[in-house]
N, C-alpha and C positions, 0 to 999 in steps of 0.2 A: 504494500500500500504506500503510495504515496503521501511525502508529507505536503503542506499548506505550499511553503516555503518550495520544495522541489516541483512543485505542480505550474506555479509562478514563474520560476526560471525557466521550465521548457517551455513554456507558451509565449514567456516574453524572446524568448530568442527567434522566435518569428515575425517580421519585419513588419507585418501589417499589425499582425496582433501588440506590438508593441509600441505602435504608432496611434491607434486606438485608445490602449490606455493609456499613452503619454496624454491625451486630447478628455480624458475625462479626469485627469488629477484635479483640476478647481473645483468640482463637482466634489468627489470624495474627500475633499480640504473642507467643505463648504458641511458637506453631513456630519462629521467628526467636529468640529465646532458644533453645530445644533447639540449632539446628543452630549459630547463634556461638558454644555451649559445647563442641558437638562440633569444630567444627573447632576452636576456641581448641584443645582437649585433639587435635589434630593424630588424630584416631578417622577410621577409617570407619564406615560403619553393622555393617558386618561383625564388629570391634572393639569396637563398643560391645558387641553382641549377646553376644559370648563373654564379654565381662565382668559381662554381667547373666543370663549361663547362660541365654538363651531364641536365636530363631532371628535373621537379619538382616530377615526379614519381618514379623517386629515391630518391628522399628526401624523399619521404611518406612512400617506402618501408624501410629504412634507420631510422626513428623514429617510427613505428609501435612496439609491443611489442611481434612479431611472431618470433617463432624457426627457421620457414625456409630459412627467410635469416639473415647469421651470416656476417658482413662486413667485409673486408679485413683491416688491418690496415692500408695499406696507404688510402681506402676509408675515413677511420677516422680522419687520418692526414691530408685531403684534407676538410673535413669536419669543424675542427676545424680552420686552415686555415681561411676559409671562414669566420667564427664569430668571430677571432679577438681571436680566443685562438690559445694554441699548446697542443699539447695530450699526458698525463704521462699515463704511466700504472704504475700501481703498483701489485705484488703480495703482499697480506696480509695474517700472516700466521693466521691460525682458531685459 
């Protein structure tokens, strides 16, 4: 059986595949901030929802790491809000 880590390395040594995930790192930067701020603020997704008066299933949609749904930024705003942050964006240049 393969491990996490070994599964990773063969797939990224595929040029496409590796081009791919270089293209969704903001995305996976962007989920791992969400859910460090919700557990920091001790939330479940349940708790956040009722705090932003919408359902837990948008919470799930909302930390998921899929293309399809991209948030609004007051989503985000409302978001952060909830756990006890406030939300910078920053543009960084390459």
């Amino acid at each position: 059986m393969l491990s996490h880590e070994e599964l990773k390395r063969r797939a990224l040594a595929n040029r496409e595949t590796r081009t791919e995930y270089e293209a969704q790192k903001p995305d996976f930067e962007l989920l791992d901030k969400l859910l460090e701020a919700r557990k920091r603020a001790g939330l479940t997704q349940g708790q956040v929802a009722e705090k932003m008066g919408t359902k837990a299933t948008a919470i799930t949609r909302l930390e998921s790491a899929s293309r399809r749904h991209s948030p609004k930024i007051e989503t985000l705003r409302r978001y952060a809000d909830a756990v006890g942050c406030r939300l910078n964006i920053e543009l960084i240049p390459d």
